[in-house]
Backbone as XML, in Angstrom:
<?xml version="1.0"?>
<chain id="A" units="angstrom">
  <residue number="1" name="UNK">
    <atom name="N" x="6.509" y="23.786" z="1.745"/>
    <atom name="CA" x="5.566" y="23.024" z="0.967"/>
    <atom name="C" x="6.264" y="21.839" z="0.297"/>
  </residue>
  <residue number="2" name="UNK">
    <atom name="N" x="7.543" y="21.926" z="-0.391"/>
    <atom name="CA" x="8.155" y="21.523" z="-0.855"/>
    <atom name="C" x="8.789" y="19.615" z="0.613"/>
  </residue>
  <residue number="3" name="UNK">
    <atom name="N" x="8.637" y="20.106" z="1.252"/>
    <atom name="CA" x="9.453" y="19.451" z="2.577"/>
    <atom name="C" x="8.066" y="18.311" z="2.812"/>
  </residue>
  <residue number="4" name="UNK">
    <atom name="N" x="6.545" y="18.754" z="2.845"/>
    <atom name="CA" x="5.315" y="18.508" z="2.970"/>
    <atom name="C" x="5.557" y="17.218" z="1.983"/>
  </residue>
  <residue number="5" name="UNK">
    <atom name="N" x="5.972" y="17.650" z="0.672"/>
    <atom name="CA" x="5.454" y="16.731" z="-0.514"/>
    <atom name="C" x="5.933" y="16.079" z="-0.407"/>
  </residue>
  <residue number="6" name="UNK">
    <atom name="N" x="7.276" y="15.978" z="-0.344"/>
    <atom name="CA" x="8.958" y="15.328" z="-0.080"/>
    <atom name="C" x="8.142" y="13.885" z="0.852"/>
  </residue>
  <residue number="7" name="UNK">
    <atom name="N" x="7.665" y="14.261" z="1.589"/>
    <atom name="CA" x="7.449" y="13.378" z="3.400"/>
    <atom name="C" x="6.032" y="12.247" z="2.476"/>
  </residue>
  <residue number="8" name="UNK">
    <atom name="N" x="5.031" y="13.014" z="2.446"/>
    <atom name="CA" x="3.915" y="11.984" z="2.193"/>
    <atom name="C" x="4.317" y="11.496" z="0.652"/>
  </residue>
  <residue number="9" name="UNK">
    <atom name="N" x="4.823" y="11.490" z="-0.183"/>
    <atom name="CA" x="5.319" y="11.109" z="-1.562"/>
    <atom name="C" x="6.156" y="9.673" z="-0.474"/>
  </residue>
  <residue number="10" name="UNK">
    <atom name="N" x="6.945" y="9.994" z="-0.096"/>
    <atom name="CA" x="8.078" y="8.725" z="0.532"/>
    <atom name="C" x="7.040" y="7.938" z="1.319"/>
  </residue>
  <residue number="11" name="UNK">
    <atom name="N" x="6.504" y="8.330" z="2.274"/>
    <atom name="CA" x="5.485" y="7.692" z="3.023"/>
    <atom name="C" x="4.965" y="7.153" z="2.321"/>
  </residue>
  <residue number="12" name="UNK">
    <atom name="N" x="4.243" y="7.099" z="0.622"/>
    <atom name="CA" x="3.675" y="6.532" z="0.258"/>
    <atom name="C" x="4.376" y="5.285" z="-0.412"/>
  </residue>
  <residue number="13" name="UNK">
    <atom name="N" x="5.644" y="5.614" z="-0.546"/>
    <atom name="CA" x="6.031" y="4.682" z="-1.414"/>
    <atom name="C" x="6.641" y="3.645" z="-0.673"/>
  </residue>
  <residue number="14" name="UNK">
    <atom name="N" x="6.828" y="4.209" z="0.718"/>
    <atom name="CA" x="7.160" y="3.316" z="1.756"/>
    <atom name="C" x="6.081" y="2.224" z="2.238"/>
  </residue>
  <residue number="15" name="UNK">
    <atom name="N" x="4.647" y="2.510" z="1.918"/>
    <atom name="CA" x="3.851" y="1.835" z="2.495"/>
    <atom name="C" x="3.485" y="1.181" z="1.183"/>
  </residue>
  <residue number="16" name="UNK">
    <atom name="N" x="3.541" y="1.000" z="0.150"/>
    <atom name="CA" x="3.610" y="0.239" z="-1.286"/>
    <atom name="C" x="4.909" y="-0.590" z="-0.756"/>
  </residue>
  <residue number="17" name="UNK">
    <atom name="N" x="5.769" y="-0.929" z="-0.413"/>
    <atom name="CA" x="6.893" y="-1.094" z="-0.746"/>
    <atom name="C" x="6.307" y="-2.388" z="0.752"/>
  </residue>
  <residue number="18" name="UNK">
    <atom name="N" x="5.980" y="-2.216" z="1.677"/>
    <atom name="CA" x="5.329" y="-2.493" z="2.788"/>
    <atom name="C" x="4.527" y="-3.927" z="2.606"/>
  </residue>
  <residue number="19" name="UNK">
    <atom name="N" x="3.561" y="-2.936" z="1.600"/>
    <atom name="CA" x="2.012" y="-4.284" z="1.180"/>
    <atom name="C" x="2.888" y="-4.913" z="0.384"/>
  </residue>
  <residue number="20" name="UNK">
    <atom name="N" x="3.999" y="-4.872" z="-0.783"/>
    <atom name="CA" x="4.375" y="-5.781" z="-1.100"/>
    <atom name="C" x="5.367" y="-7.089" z="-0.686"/>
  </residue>
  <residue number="21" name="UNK">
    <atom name="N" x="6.201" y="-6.508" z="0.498"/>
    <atom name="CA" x="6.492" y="-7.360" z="1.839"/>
    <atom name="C" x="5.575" y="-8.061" z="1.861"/>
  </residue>
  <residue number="22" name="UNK">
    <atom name="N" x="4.614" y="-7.765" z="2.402"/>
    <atom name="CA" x="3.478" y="-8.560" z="2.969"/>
    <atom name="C" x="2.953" y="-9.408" z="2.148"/>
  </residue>
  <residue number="23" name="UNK">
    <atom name="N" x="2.629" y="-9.202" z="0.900"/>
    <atom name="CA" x="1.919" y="-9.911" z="0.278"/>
    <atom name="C" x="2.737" y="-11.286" z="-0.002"/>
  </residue>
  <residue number="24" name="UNK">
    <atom name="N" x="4.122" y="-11.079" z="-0.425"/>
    <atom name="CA" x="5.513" y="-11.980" z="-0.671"/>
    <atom name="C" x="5.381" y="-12.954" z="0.738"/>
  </residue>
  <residue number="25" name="UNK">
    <atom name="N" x="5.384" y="-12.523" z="2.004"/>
    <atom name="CA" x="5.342" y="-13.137" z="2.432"/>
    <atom name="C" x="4.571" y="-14.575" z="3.152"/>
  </residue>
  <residue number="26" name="UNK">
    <atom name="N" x="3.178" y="-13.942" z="2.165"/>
    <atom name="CA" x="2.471" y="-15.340" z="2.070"/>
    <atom name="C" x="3.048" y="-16.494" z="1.360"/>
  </residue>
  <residue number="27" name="UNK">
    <atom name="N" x="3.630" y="-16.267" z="0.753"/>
    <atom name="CA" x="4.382" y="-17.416" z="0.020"/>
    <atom name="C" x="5.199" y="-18.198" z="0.696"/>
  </residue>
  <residue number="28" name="UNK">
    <atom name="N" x="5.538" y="-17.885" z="1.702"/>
    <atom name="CA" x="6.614" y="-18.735" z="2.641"/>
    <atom name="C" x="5.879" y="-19.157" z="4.020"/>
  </residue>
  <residue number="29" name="UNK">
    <atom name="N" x="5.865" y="-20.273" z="4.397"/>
    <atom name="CA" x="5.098" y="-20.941" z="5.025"/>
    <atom name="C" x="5.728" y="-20.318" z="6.165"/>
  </residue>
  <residue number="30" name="UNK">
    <atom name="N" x="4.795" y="-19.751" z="7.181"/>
    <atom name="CA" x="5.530" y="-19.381" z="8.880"/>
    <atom name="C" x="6.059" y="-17.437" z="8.648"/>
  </residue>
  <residue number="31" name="UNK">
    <atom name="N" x="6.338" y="-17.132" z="7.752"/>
    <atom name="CA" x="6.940" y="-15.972" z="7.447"/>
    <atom name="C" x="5.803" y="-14.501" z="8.225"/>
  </residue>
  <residue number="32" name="UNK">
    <atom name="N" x="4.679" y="-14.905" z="8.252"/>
    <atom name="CA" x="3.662" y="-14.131" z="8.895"/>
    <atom name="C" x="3.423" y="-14.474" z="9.870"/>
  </residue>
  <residue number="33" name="UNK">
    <atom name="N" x="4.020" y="-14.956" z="10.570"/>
    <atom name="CA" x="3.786" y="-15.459" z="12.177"/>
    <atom name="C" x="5.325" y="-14.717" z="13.223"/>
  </residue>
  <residue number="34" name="UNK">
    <atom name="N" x="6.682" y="-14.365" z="11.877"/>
    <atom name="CA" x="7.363" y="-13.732" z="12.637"/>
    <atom name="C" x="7.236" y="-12.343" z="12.864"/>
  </residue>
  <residue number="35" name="UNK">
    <atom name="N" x="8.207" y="-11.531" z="13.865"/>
    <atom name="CA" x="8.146" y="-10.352" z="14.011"/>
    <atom name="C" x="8.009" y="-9.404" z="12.754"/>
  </residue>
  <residue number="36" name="UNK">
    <atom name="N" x="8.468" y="-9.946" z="12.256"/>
    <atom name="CA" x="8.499" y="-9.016" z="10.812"/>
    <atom name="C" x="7.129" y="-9.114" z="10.180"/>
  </residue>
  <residue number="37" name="UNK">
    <atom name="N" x="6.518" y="-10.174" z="10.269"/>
    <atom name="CA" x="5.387" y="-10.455" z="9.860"/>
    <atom name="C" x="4.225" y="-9.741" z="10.207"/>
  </residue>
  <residue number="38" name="UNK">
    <atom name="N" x="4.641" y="-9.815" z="11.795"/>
    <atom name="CA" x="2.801" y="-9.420" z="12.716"/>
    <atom name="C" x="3.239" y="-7.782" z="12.598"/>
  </residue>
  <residue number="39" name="UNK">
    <atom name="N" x="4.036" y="-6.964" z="11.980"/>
    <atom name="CA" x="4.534" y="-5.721" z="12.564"/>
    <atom name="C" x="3.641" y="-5.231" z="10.884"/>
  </residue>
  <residue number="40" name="UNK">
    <atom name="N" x="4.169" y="-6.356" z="9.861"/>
    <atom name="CA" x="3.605" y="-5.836" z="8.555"/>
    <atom name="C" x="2.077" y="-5.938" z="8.372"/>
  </residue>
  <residue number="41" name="UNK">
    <atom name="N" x="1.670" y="-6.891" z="9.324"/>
    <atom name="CA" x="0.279" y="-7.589" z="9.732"/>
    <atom name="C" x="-0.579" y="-5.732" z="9.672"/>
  </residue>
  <residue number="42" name="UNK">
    <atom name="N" x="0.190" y="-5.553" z="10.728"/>
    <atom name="CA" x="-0.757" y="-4.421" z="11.615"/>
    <atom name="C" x="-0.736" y="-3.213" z="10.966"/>
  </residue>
  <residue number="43" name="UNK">
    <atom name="N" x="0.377" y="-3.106" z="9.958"/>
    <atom name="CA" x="-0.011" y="-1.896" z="8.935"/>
    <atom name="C" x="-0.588" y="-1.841" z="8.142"/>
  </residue>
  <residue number="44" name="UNK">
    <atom name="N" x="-0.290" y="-3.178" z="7.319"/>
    <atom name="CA" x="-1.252" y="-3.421" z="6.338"/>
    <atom name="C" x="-2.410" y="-4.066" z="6.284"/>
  </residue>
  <residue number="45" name="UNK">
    <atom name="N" x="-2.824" y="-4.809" z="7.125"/>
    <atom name="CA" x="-4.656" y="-5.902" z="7.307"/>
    <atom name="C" x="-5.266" y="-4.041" z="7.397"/>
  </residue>
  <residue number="46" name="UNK">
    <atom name="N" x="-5.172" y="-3.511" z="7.979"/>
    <atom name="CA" x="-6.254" y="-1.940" z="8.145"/>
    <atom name="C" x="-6.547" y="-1.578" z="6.324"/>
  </residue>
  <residue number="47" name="UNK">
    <atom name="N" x="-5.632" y="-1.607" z="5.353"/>
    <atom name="CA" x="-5.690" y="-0.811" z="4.506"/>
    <atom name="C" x="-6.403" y="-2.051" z="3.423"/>
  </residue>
  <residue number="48" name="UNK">
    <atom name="N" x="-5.546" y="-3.193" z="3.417"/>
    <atom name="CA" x="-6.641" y="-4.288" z="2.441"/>
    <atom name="C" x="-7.680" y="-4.810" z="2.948"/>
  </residue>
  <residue number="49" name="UNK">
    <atom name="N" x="-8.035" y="-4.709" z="4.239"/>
    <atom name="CA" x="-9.651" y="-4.935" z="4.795"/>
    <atom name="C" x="-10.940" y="-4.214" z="3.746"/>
  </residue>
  <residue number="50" name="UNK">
    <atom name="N" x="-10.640" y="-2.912" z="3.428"/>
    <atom name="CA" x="-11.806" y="-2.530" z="2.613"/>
    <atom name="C" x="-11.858" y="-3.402" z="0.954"/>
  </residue>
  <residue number="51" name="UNK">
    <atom name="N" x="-10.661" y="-3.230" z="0.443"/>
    <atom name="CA" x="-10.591" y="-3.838" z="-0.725"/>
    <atom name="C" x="-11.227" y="-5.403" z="-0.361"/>
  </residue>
  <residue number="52" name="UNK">
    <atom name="N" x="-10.501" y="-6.022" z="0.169"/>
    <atom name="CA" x="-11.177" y="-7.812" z="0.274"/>
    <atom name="C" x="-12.540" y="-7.484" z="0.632"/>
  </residue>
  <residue number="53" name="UNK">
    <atom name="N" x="-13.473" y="-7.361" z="1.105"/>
    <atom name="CA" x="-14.287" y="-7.007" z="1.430"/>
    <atom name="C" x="-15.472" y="-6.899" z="-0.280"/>
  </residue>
  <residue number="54" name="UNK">
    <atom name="N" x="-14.583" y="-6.058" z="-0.981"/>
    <atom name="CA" x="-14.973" y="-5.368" z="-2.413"/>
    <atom name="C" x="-15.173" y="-6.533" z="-3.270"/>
  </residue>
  <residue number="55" name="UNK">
    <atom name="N" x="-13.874" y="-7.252" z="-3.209"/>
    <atom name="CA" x="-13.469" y="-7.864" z="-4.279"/>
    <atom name="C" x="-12.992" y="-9.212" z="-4.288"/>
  </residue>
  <residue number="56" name="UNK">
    <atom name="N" x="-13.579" y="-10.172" z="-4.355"/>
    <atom name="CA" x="-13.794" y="-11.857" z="-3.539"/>
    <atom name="C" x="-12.315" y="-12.183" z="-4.438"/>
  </residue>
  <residue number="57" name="UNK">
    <atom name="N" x="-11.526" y="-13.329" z="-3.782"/>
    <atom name="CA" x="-10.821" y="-14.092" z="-4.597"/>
    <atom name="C" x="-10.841" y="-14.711" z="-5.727"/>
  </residue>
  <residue number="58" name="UNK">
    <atom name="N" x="-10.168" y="-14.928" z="-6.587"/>
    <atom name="CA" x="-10.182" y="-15.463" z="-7.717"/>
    <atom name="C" x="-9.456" y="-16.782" z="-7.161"/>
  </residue>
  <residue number="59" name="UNK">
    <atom name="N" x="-10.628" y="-18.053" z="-7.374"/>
    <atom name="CA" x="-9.844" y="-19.297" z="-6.365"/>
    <atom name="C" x="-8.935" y="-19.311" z="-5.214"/>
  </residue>
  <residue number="60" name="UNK">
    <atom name="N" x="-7.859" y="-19.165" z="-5.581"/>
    <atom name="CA" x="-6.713" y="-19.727" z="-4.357"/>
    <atom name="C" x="-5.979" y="-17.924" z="-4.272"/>
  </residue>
  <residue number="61" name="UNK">
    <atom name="N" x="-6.542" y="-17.846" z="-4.946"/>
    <atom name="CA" x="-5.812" y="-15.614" z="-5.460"/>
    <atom name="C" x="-6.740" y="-14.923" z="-4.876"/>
  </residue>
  <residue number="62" name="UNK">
    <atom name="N" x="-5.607" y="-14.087" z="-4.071"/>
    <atom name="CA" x="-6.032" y="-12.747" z="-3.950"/>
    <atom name="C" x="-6.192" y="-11.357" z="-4.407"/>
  </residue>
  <residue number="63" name="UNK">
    <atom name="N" x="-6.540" y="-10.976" z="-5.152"/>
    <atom name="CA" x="-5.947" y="-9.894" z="-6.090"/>
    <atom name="C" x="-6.629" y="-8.755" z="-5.635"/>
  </residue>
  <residue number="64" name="UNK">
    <atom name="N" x="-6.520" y="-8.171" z="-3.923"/>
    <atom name="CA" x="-7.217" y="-7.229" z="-3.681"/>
    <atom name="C" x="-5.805" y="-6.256" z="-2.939"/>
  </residue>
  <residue number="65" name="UNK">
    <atom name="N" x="-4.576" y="-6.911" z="-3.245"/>
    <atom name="CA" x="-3.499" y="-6.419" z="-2.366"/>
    <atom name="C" x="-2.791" y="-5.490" z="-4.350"/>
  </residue>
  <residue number="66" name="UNK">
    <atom name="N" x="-2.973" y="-6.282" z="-4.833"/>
    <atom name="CA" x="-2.446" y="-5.848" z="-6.313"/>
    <atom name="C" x="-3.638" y="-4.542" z="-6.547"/>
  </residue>
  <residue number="67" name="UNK">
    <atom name="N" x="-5.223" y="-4.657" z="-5.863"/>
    <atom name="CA" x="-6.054" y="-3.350" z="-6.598"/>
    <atom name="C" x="-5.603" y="-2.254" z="-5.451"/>
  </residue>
  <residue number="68" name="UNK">
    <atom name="N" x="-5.039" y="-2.550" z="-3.850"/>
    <atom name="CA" x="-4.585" y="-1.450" z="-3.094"/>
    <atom name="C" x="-3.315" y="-0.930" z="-3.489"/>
  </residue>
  <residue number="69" name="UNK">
    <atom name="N" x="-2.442" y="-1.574" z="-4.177"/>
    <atom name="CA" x="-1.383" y="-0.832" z="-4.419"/>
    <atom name="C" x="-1.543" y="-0.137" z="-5.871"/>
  </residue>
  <residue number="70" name="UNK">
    <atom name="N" x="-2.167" y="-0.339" z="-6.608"/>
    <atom name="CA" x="-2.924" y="0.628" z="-7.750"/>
    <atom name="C" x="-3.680" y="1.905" z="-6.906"/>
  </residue>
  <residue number="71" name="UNK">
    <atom name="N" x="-4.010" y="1.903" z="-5.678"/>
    <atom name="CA" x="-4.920" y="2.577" z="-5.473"/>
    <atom name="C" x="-4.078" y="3.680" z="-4.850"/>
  </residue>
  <residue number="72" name="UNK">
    <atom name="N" x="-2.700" y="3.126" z="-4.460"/>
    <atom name="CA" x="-1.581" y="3.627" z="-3.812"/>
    <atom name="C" x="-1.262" y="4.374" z="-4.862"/>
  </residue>
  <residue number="73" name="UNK">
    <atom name="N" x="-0.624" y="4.548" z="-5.718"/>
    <atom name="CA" x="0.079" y="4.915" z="-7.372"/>
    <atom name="C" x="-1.140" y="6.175" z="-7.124"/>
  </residue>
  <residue number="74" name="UNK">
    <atom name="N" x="-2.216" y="5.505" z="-7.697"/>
    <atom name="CA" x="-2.876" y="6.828" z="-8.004"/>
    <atom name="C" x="-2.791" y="7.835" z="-7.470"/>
  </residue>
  <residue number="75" name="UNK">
    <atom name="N" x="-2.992" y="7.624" z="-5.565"/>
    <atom name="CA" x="-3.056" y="8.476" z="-5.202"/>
    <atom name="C" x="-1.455" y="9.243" z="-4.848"/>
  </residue>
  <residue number="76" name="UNK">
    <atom name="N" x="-0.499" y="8.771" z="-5.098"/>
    <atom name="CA" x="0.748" y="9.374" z="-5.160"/>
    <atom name="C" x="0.484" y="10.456" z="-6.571"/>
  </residue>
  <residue number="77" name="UNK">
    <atom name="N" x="0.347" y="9.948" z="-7.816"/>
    <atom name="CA" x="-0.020" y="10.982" z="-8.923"/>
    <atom name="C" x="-1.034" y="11.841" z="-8.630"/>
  </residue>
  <residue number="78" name="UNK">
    <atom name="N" x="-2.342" y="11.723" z="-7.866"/>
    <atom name="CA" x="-2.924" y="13.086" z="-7.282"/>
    <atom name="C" x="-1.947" y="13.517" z="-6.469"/>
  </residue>
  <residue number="79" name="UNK">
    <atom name="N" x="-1.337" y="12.990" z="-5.698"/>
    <atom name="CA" x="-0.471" y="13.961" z="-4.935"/>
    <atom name="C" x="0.512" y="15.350" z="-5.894"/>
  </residue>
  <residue number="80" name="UNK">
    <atom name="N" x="0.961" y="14.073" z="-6.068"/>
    <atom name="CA" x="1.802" y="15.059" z="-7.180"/>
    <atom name="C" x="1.505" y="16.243" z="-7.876"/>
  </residue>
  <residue number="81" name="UNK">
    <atom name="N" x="-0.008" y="15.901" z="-8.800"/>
    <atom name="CA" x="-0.770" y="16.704" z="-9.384"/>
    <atom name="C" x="-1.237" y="17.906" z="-8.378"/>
  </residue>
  <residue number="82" name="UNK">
    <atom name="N" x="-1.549" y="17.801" z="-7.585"/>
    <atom name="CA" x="-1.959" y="18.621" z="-6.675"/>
    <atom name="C" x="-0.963" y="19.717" z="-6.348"/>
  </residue>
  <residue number="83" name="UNK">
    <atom name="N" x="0.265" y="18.908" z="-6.230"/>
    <atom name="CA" x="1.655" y="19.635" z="-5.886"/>
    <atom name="C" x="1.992" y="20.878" z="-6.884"/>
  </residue>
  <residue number="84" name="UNK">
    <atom name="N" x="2.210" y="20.286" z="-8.379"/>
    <atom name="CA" x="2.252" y="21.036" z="-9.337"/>
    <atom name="C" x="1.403" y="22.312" z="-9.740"/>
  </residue>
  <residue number="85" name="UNK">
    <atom name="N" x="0.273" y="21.785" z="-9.304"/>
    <atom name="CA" x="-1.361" y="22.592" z="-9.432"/>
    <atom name="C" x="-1.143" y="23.992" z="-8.285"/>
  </residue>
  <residue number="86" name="UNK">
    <atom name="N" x="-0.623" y="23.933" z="-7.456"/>
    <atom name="CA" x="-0.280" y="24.487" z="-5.780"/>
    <atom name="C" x="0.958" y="25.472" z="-6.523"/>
  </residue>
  <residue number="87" name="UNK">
    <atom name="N" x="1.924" y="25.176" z="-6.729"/>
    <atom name="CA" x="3.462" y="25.982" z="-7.326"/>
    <atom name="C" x="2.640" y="26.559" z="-8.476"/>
  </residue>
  <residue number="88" name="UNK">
    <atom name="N" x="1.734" y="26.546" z="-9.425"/>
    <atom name="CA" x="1.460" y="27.568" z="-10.796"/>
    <atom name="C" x="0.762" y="28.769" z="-9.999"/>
  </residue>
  <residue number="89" name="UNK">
    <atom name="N" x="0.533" y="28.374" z="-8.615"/>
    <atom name="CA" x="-0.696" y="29.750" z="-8.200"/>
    <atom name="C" x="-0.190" y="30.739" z="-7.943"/>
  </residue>
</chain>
């Protein structure tokens, strides 16, 4: 169980760690057009598609990559919680 939590806890923080690649790399003109780019493209456009969708730009801002990685957190602390909740039984 312990090995379970270990894996999707990292996974998660790996894919936070991911969208914020991605997001950084709008800032650099061409940076999403390289390999590194279209590879971060394809993990992450699936997961901020619902959020943009939600939550229109603020002018020239996007702030729907900042409400998925909140959404990330949380659900690492349900994880967690869950974890803890699981070991008292």
């Amino acid at each position: 169980m312990d090995a379970v939590f270990q894996i999707l806890s990292t996974a998660i923080q790996l894919y936070s760690y991911a969208l914020i690649g991605y997001i950084l790399m709008s800032w650099f003109p061409g940076a999403r057009e390289s390999s590194i780019g279209q590879f971060l493209a394809r993990i992450c456009e699936p997961f901020l598609e619902p959020f943009r969708k939600i939550i229109p730009p603020l002018g020239m801002i996007d702030i729907s990559p900042l409400v998925a990685i909140l959404v990330l957190n949380f659900a690492s602390m349900g994880l967690r919680e869950l974890y803890f909740m699981l070991l008292t039984i």
